[in-house]
C-alpha positions in Angstrom: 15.9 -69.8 9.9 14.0 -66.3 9.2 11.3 -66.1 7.2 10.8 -63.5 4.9 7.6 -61.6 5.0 5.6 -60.4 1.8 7.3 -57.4 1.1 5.7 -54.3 0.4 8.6 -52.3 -0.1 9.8 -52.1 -3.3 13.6 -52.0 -4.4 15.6 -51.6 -7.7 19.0 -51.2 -9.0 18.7 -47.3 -9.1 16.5 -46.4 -6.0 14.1 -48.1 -3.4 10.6 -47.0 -1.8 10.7 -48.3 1.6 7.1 -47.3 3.0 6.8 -50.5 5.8 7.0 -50.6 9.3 9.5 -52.9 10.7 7.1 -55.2 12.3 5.4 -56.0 9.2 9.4 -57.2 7.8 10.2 -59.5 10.1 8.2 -62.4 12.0 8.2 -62.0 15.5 9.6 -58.5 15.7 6.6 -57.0 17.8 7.0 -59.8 20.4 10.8 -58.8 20.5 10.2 -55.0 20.8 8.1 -55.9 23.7 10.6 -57.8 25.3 12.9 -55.1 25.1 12.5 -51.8 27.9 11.2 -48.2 26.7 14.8 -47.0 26.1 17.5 -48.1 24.5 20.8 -47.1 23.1 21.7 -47.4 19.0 24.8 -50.6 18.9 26.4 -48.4 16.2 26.8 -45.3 17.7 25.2 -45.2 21.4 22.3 -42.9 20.6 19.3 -43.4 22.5 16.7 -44.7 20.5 13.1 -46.2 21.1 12.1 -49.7 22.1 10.3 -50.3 18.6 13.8 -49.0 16.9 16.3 -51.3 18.9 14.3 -54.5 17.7 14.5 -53.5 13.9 16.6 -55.7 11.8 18.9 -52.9 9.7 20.1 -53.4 6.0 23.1 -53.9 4.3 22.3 -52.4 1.0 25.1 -52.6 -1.8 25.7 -49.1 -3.7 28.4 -48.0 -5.9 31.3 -45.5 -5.8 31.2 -44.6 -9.6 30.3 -41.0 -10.4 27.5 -41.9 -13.4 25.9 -43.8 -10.4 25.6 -40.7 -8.1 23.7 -39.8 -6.1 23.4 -42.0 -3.6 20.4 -42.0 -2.1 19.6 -42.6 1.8 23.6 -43.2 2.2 23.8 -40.4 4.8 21.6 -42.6 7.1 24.5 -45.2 6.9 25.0 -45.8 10.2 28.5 -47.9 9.1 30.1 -47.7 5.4 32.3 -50.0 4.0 33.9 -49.3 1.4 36.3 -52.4 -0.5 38.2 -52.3 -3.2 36.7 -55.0 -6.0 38.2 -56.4 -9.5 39.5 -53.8 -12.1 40.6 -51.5 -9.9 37.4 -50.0 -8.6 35.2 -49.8 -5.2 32.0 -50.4 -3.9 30.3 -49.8 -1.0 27.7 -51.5 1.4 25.5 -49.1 3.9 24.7 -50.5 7.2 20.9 -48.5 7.4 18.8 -49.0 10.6 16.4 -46.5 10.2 15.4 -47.1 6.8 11.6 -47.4 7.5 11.0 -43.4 6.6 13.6 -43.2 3.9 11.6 -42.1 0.4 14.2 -44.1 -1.8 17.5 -45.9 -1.3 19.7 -46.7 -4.1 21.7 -47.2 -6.5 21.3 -50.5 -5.9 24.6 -53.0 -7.2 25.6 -56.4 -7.3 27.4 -58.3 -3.9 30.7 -59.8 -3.9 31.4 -62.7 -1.3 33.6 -60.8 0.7 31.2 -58.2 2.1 28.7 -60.9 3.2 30.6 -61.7 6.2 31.2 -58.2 6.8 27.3 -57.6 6.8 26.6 -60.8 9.0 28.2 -58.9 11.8 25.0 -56.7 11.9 22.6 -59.3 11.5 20.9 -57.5 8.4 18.7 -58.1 5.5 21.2 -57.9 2.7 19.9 -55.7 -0.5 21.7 -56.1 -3.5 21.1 -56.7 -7.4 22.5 -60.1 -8.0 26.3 -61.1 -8.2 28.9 -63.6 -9.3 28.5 -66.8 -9.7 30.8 -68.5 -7.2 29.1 -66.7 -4.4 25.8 -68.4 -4.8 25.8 -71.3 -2.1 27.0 -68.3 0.3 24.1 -65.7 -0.2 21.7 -68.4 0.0 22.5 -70.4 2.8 19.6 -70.6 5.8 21.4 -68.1 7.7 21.3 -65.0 4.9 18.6 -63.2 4.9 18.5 -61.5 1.4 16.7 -59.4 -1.1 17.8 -59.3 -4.9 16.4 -58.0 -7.8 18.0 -60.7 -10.1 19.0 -64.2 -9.1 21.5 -63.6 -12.1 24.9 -64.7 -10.7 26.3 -65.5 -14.0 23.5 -67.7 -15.6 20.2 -65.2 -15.7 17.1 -65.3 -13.8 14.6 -63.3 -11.7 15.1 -63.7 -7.9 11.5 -64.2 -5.4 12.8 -60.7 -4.1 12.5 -58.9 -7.9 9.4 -57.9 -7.9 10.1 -55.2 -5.2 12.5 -54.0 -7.2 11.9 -51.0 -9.9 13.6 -48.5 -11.9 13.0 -45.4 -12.4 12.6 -43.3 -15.3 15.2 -40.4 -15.1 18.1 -42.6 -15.1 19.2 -44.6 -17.9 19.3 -48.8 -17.9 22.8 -49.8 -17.4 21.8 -53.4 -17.5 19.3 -52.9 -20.7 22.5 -50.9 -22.6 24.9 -53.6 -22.2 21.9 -56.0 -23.2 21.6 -54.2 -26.8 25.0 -53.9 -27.3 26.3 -57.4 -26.8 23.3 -58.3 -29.1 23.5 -55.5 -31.8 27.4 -56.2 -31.7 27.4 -59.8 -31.2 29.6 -59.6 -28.1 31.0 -63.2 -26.8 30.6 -63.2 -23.5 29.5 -65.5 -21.0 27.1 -62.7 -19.3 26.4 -59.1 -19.6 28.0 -59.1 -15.6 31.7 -60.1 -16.7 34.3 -57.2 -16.6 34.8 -56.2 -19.9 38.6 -56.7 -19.1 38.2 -60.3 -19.6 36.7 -60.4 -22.6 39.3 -61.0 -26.0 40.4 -58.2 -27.4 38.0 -58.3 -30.7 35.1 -58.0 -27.5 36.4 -55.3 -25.6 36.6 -53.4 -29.4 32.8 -54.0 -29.7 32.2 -52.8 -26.1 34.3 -49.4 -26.7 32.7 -48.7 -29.9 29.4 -49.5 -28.5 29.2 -47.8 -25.4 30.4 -44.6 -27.1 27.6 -44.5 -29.8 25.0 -45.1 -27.2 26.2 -41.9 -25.8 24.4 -40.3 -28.4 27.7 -37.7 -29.1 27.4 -34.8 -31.2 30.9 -35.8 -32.8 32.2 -39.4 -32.7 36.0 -39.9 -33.0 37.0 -43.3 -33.6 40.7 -44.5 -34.7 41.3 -47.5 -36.4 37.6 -48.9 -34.6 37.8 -52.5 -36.3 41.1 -53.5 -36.0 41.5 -56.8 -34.7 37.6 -57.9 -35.4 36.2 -60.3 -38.2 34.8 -59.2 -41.6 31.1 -59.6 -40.5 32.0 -57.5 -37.4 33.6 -54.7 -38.7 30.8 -54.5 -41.5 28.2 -54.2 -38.3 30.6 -51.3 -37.2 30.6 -49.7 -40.7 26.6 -49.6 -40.5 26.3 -48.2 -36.9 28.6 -45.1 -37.9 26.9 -44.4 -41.0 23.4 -44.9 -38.8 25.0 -41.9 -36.7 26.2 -40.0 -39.7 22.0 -40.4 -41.1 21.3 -38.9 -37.6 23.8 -35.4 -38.2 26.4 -37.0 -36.1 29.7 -35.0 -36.9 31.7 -38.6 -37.4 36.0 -38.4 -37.9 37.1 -41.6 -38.7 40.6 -42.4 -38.8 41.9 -45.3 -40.6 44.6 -46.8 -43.4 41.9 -48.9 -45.4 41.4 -46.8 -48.3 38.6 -48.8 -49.6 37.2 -48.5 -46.6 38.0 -44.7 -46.3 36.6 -43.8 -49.6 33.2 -45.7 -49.1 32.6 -44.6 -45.8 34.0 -40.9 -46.1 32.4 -37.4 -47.7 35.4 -35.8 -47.1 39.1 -36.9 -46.6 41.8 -35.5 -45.1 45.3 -36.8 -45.4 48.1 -36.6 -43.5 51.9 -37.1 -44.5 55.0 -37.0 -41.8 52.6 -35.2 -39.3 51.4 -32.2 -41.9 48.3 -32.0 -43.6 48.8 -33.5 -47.8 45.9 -33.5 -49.3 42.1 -32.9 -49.2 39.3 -33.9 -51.7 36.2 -35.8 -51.6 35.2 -38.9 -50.8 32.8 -40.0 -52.9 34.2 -40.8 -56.4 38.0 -39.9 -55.2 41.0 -41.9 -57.1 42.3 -44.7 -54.7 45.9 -43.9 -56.4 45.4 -39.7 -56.0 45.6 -40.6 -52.3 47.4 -43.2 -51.9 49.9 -40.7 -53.3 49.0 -38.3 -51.1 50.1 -40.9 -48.2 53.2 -40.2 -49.0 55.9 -37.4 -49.9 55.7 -38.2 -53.7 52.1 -37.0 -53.8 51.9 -34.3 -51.1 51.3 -30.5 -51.1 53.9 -28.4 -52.5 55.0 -27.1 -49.5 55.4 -30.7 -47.6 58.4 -31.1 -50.6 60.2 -28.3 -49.4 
């Protein structure tokens, strides 16, 4: 079994600095480059490369296909790409990098999935990724694996040996730390911040929506019938985020059939009667029968009558 050296190379979810030399990764790799001639040829693409080069271990470093994720940095070294289709329709990738010594930054850096591990053993790497599901655990930790993760997360939380070589930087927004405030500021129910969102119960997946578009900070928010199928104590937390963005000189249109709802919530209303405009007043202080009227033909505008 390899030992892992102290690392001084530090790795994160968005970007790495790698600044070691490869002897100082990997017990006994001076001894092997010795053993090796002056000359030698690259496995991957049969480039002649340097004694010192051929007895580098490369890495197999996880990074994603998603454009908010781009770019990817130190990808063009890939010597080998793979590139595998995962849950919900989506792909990720995992660069096979040899001569990552000199590289300034690598990253984004993204969970594993158990299929690619036997993909990267072929290469005999040092795997780099940011955690991963659960049922892949007794796989990326077995003797055999050499591996580096920022979070030893895999469905129940916790900080891997490898984290602290990990960092983010400061020009790129926390994925993780969003989807941390809004499962708490929302009360999402779900087992970890890691689960696809397409699992979670349709109440969940309502929070998620509504919360990941008001972290967007948007200029106008547009949001149609945004609590349906939620609780009481739910849809109230909803109520008191919009009118947080409205404090804030967010331009918000809500759509909804609640006129309670509608007439605490709304400055001005607009209603709408067989697909024409019927009415429009204020929404402060406005009769709930004056519109409810104006919901349908009997108390639309003149010219919806015709």
């Amino acid at each position: 079994m390899r030992k892992r050296n102290a690392l001084k190379t530090k790795l994160c979810s968005l970007s790495i600095c790698l600044a070691m030399a490869a002897a100082a990764f990997i017990p006994g790799m001076s001894a092997r480059a010795e053993a090796l001639p002056a000359a030698a040829v690259r496995i991957y693409t049969g480039e002649p490369i340097t004694a010192a080069q051929a007895a580098g271990r490369p890495i197999a470093v996880m990074m994603p296909t998603d454009k908010i994720a781009q770019p990817s940095y130190g990808i063009g070294n890939a010597k080998i790409l793979y590139e595998i289709m995962e849950e919900g329709e989506i792909s990720r990738q995992m660069a096979i990098i040899d001569d990552w010594q000199g590289l300034a930054k690598i990253g984004n850096i993204r969970s594993c999935r158990l299929y690619y591990i036997p993909e990267a053993m072929e290469w005999d790497p040092i795997l780099v990724h940011f955690g991963g599901v659960v049922y892949m655990k007794d796989k990326i930790t077995a003797p055999d694996v050499d591996n580096l993760s920022g979070t030893s997360e895999y469905g129940v939380g916790g900080a891997a040996p490898g984290s602290v070589y990990f960092f983010r930087t400061t020009d790129r927004k926390a994925p993780h730390k969003l989807a941390e405030n809004v499962v708490d500021e929302l009360s999402v129910s779900t087992p970890s911040v890691e689960t696809p969102v397409r699992r979670l119960s349709g109440g969940n997946v309502q929070k998620v929506l509504v919360g990941r578009e008001i972290a967007s900070a948007p200029t106008v928010l547009l949001t149609a019938y945004a609590v349906r199928g939620l609780d009481i104590n739910s849809s109230y937390t909803i109520y008191d985020l919009i009118n947080k963005e409205k404090k804030q000189g967010v331009a918000v249109i809500y759509v909804g059939e609640d006129l309670d709802v509608l007439l605490e919530l709304s400055d001005k209303i607009l209603v709408l009667c067989g697909g024409r405009v019927s009415g429009y007043i204020e929404g402060r202080g406005a009769d709930k029968r004056k519109v409810g009227m104006m919901m349908t033909k009997l108390g639309g505008a003149a010219e919806d009558e015709e």
